[in-house]
C-alpha positions, -999 to +999 in steps of 0.1 A: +168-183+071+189-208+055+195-241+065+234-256+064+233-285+088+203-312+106+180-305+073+162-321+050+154-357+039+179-368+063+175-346+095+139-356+092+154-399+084+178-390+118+151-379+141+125-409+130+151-430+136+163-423+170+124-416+179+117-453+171+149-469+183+138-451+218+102-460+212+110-495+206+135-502+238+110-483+259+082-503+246+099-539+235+065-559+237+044-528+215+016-542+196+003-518+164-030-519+151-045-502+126-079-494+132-090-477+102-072-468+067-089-452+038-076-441+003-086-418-024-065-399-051-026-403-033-034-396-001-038-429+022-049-417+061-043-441+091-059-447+123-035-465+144-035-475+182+000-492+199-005-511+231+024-524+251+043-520+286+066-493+294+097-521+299+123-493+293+133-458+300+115-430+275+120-394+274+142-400+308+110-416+326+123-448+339+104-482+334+072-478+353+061-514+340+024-501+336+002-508+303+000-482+278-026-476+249-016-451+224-030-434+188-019-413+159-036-406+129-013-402+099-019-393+063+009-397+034+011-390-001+020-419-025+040-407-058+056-436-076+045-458-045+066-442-024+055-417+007+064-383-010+047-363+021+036-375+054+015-357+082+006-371+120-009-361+152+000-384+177-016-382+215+021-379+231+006-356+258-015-388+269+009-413+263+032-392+290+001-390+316+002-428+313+032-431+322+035-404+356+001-416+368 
């Protein structure tokens, strides 16, 4: 399988982008905190909880105006102090209950 189009550095750029920009109108009052960060070696791993209201529409829900509380934990690799990889498990599937409760 080769890859000609929507791959990459910049597919992956594209998607985070639009994700956030989404994220960020849905959520215009979002409050991140991070709970817990720990390094060793080049590997830095994140335990981070958002809190805001759903002011805006997200993934076609429209604005419910109900409080939301949600986490990811996300690990990257630093080489040359830059995020050279980057993995996360976010709880989506609750954030969405939140929101159709």
């Amino acid at each position: 399988m080769s890859c000609t189009e929507n791959c990459g550095i910049d597919a992956l750029r594209v998607y985070h982008e639009s994700f956030f920009d989404d994220f960020f109108a849905a959520f215009p009052d979002i409050q991140i905190e991070i709970v817990q960060q720990v390094a060793e070696g080049d590997r830095v791993v994140s335990y981070i909880i958002s809190h805001g209201k759903h002011s805006g529409s997200f993934y076609g829900i429209a604005p419910t105006g109900r409080s939301i509380s949600t986490s990811v934990i996300r690990i990257d690799r630093v080489q040359d102090g830059k995020i050279a990889e980057h993995w996360s498990v976010s709880d989506a599937a609750g954030l969405m209950q939140q929101l159709q409760s």
